[in-house]
C-alpha positions as a Markdown table, in Angstrom:
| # | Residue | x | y | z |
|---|---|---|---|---|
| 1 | Unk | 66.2 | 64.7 | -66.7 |
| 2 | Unk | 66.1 | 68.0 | -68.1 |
| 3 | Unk | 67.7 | 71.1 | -66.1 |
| 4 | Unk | 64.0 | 72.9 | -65.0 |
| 5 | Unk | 63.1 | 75.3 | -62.4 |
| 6 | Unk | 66.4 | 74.6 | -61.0 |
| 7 | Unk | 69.0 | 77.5 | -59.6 |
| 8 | Unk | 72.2 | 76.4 | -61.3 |
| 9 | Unk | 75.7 | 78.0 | -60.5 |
| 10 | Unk | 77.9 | 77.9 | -63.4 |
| 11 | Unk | 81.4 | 79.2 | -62.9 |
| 12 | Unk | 83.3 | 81.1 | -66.3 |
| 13 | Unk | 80.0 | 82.5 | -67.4 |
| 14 | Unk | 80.3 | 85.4 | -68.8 |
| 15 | Unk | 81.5 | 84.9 | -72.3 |
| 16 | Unk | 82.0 | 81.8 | -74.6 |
| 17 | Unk | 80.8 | 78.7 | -74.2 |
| 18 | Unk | 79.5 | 79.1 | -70.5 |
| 19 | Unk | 77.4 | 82.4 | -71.3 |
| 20 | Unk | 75.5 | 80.3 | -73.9 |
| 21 | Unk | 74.7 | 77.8 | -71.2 |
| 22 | Unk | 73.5 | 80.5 | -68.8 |
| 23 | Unk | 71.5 | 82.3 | -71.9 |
| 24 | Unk | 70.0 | 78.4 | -72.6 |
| 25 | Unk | 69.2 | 77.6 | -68.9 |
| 26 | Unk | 68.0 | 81.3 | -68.5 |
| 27 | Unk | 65.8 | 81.1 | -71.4 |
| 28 | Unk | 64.2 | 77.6 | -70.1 |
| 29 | Unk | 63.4 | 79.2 | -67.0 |
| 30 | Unk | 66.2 | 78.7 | -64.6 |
| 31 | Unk | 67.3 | 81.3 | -62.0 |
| 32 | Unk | 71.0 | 81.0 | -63.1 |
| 33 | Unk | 74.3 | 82.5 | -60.7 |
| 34 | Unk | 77.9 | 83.1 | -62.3 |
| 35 | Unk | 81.2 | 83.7 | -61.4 |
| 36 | Unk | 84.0 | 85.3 | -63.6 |
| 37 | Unk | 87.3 | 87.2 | -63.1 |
| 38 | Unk | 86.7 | 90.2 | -64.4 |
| 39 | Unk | 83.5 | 92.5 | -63.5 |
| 40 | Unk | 83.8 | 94.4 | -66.8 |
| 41 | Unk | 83.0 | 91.0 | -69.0 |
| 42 | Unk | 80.3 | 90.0 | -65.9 |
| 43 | Unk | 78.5 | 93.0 | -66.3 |
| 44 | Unk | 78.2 | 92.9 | -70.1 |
| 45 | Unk | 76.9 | 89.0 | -70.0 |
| 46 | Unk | 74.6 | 90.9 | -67.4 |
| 47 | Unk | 73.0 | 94.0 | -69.9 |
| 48 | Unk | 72.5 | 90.8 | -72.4 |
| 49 | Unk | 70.9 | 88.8 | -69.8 |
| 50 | Unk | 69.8 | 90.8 | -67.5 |
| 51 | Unk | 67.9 | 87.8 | -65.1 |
| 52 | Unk | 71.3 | 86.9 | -65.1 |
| 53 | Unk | 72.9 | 86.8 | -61.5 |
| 54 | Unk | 76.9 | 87.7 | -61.2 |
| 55 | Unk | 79.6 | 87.6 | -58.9 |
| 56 | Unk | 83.4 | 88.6 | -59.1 |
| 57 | Unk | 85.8 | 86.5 | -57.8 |
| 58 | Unk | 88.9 | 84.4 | -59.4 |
| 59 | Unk | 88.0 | 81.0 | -58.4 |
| 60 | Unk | 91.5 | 80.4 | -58.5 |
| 61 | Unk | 92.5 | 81.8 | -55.3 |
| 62 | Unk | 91.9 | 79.6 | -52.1 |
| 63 | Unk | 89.8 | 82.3 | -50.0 |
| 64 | Unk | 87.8 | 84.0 | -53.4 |
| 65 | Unk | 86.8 | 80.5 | -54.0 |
| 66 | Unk | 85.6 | 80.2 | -50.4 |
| 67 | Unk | 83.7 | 83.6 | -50.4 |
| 68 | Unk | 81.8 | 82.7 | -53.3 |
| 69 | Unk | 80.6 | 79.5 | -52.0 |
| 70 | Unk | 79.8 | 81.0 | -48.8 |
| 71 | Unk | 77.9 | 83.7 | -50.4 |
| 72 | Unk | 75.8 | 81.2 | -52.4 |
| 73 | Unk | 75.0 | 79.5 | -49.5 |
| 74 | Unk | 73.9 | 82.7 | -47.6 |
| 75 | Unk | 71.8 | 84.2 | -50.8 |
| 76 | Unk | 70.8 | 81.0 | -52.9 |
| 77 | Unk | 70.5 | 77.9 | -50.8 |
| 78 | Unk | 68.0 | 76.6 | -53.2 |
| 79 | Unk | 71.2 | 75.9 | -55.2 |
| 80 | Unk | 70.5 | 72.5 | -57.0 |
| 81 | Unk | 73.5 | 72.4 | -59.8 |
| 82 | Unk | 76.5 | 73.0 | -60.4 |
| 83 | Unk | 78.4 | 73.5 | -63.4 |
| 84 | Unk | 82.3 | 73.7 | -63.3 |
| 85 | Unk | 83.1 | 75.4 | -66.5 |
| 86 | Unk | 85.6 | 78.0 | -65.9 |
| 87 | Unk | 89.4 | 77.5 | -67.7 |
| 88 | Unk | 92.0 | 79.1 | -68.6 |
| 89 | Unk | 94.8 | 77.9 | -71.3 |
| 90 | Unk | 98.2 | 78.5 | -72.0 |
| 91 | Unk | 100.0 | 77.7 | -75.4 |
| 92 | Unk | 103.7 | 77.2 | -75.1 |
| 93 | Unk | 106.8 | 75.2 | -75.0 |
| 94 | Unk | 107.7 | 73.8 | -71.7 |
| 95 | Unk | 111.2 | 74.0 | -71.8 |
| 96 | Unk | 111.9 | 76.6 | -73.8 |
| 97 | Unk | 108.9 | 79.2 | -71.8 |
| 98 | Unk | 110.7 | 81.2 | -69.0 |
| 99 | Unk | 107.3 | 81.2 | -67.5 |
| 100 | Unk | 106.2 | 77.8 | -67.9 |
| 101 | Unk | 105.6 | 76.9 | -63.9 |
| 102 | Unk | 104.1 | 80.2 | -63.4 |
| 103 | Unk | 101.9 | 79.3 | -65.9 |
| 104 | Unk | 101.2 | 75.4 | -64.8 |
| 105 | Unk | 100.1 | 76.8 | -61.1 |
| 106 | Unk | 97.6 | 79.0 | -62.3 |
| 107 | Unk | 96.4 | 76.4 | -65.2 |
| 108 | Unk | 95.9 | 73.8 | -62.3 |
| 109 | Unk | 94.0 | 75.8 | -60.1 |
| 110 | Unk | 92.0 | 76.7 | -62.4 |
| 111 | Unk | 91.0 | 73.8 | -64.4 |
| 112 | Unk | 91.7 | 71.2 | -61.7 |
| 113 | Unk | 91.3 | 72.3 | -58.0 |
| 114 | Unk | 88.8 | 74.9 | -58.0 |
| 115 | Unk | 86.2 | 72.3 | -59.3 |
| 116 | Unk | 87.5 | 70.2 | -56.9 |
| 117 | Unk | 87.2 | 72.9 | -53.7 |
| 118 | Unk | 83.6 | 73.8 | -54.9 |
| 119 | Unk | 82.4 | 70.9 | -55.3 |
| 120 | Unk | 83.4 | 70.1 | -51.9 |
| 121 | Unk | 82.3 | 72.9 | -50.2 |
| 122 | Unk | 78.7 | 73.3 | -52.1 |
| 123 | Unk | 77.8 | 70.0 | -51.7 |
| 124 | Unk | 75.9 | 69.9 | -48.7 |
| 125 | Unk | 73.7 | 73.2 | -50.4 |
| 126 | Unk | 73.3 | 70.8 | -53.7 |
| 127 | Unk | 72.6 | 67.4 | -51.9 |
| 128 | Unk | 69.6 | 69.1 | -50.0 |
| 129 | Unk | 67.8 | 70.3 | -52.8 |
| 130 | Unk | 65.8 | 68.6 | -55.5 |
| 131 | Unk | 67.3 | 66.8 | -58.6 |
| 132 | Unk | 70.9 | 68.2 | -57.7 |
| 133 | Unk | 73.8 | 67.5 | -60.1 |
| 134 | Unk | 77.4 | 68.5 | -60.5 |
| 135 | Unk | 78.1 | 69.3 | -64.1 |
| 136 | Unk | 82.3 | 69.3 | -65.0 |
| 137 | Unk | 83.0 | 70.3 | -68.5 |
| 138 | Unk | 86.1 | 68.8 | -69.8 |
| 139 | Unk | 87.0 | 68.5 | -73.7 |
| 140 | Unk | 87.8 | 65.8 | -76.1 |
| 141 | Unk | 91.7 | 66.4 | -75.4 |
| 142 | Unk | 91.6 | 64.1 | -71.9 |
| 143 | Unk | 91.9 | 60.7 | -74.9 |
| 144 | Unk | 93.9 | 62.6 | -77.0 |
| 145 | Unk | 96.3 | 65.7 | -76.0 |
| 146 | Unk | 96.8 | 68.6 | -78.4 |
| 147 | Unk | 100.8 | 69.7 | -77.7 |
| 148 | Unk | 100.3 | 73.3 | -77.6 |
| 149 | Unk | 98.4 | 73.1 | -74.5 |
| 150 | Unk | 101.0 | 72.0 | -72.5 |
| 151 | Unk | 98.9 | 72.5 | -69.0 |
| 152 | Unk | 95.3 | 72.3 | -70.0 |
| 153 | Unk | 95.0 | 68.9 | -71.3 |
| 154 | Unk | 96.9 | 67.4 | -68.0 |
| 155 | Unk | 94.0 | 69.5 | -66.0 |
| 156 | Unk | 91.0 | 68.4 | -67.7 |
| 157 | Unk | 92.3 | 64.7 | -67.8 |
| 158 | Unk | 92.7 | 64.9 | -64.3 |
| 159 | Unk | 89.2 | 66.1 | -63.6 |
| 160 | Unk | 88.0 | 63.5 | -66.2 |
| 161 | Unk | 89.2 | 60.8 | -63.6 |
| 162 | Unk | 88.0 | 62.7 | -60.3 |
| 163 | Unk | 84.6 | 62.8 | -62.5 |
| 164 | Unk | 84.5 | 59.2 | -62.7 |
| 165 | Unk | 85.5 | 58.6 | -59.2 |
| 166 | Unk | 83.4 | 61.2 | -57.8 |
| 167 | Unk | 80.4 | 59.7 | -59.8 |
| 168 | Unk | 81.2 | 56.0 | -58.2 |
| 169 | Unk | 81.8 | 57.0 | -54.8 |
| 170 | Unk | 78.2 | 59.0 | -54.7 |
| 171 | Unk | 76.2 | 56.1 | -56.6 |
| 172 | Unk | 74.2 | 55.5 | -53.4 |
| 173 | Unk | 73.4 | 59.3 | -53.3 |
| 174 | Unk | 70.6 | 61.1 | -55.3 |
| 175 | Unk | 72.7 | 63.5 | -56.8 |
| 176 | Unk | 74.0 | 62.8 | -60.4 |
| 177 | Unk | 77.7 | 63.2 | -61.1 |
| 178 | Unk | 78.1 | 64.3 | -65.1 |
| 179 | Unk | 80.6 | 65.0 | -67.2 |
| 180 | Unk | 80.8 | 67.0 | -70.7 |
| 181 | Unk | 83.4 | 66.6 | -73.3 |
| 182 | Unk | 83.6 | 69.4 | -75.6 |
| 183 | Unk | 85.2 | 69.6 | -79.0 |
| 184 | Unk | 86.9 | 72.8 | -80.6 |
| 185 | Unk | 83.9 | 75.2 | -80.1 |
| 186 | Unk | 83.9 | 78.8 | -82.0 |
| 187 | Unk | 84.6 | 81.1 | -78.8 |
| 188 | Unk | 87.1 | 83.9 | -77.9 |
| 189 | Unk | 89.1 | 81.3 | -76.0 |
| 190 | Unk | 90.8 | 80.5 | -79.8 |
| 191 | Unk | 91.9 | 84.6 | -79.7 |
| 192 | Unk | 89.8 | 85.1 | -83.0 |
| 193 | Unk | 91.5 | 82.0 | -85.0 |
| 194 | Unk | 89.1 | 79.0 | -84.4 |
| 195 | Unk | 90.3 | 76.1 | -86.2 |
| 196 | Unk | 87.7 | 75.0 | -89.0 |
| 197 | Unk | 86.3 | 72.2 | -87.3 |
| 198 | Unk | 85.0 | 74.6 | -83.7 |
| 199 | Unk | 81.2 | 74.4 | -84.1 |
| 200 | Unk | 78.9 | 76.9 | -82.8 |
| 201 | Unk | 78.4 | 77.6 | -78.9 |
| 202 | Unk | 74.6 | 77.1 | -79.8 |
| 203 | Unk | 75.4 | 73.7 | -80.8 |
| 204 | Unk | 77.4 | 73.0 | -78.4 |
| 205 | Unk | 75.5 | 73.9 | -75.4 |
| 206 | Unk | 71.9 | 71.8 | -77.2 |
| 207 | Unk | 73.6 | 69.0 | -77.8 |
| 208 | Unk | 75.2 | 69.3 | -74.3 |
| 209 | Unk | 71.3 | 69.8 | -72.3 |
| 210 | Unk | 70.0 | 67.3 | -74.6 |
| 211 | Unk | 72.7 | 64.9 | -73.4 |
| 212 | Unk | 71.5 | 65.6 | -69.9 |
| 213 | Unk | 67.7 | 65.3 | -70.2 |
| 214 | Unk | 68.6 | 61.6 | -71.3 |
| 215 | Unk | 70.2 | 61.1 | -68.1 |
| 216 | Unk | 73.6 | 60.6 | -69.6 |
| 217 | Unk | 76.4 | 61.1 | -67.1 |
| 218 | Unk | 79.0 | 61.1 | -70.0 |
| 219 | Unk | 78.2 | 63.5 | -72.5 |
| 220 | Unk | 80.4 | 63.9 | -75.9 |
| 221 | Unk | 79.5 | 66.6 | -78.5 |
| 222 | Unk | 79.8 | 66.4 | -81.7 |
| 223 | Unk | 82.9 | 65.0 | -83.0 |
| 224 | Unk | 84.3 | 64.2 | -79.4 |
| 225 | Unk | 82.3 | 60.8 | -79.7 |
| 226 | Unk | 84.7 | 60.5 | -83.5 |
| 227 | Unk | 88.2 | 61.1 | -81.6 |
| 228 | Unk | 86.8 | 58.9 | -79.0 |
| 229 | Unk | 86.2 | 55.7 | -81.4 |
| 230 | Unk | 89.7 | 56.6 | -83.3 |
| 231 | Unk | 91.8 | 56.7 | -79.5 |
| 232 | Unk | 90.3 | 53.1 | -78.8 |
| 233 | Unk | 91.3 | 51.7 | -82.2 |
| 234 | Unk | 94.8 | 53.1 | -82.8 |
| 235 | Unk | 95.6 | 55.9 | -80.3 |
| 236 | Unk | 99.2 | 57.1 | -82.2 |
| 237 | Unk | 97.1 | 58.2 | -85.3 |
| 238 | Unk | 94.3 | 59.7 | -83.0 |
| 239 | Unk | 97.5 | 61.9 | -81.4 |
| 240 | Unk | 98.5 | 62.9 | -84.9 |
| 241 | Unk | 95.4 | 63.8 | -86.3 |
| 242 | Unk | 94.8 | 65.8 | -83.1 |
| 243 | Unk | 98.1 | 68.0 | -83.4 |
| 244 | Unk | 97.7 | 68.4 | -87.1 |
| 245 | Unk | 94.4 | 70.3 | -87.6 |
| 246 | Unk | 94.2 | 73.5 | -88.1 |
């Protein structure tokens, strides 16, 4: 079922691969809310999209998290989806970064936990609206990790399996559970070095809404469905080809 006439929260919106999704949803007639970090980056995504509605808060703090689901519940409780998208990633070495469990506790509440708490705490907004889903984007990297990202593939294979558990302990509910694994996508989270194989966010985010107007609640884009069929046949070469592009 497509995503129409809905009002979607979408957390990490305002640049990459989540501001393409609120542009998408915006420009198919969606009232759509997001969340980011910092209000200088909101209010940009906000003079390009102006029907765009924002809110600062870092998502990875306990009582931010809280005030921004209270808010929406207060100001938008026609709230009908929601889309966990927000990450952040570290590249290191574990043992040899002085910072490295500074680094894990922000990565995992982040990635792993604040999806978690929001999902929890907007549910009962979602559940009594029409056609409500919970959207979690995750990446081809919960088969098959990339070694650089020490923290972020551990967080989004984590919230791979909530997905799936979530999705089965809700299959009496009308709400649909989905998940959406990306592939290397051509954003400013690669710090102006894609590798060659990113795609477009445009891409990206069509093949992700087509996914979902098929009623797919397992969504891979692009070449995710590729490292998928490798990791089932013979998951050491999947593991080096992963860690060798470039």
């Amino acid at each position: 079922m497509k995503i129409l006439n809905s009002t979607v929260i979408i957390t990490g919106g305002s640049s990459g691969i989540g501001f393409e999704i609120c542009r998408q949803l915006i420009e198919s007639g969606n009232k759509v809310i997001t969340c980011s970090r910092s209000l200088e980056k909101l209010t940009a995504a906000q003079k390009k999209l102006p029907n765009l509605i924002i809110y600062q808060c870092d998502i990875a703090h306990e009582t931010a998290c809280k005030s921004f689901a209270d808010w929406i519940i207060e100001n938008h409780p026609d709230a009908n989806v929601l889309i966990n998208n927000a990450a952040i990633v570290t590249r290191n070495n574990f043992i040899e970064d002085a910072f490295a469990l500074e680094n894990l506790n922000k990565e995992i509440s982040t990635n792993f936990i604040a999806p978690l708490r929001l999902t929890k705490l907007l549910y009962p907004v979602l559940i009594q609206n029409s056609h409500p889903k919970i959207i979690n984007i995750t990446t081809g990297l919960v088969y098959v990790p990339r070694a650089v990202y020490t923290f972020y593939n551990s967080a989004k294979a984590a919230l791979h399996s909530f997905t799936q558990v979530l999705r089965y302990q809700l299959k009496e509910e009308n709400i649909q559970i989905i998940e959406v694994l990306f592939p290397a996508v051509d954003t400013p989270w690669h710090d102006g070095n894609p590798p060659k194989i990113a795609i477009t966010p445009e891409k990206a985010v069509s093949e992700m809404l087509k996914g979902i107007s098929r009623n797919k609640t397992e969504i891979r884009i692009s070449k995710v469905k590729l490292l998928y069929f490798i990791y089932r046949l013979t998951p050491k070469f999947a593991f080096k080809k992963i860690n060798n592009v470039n």
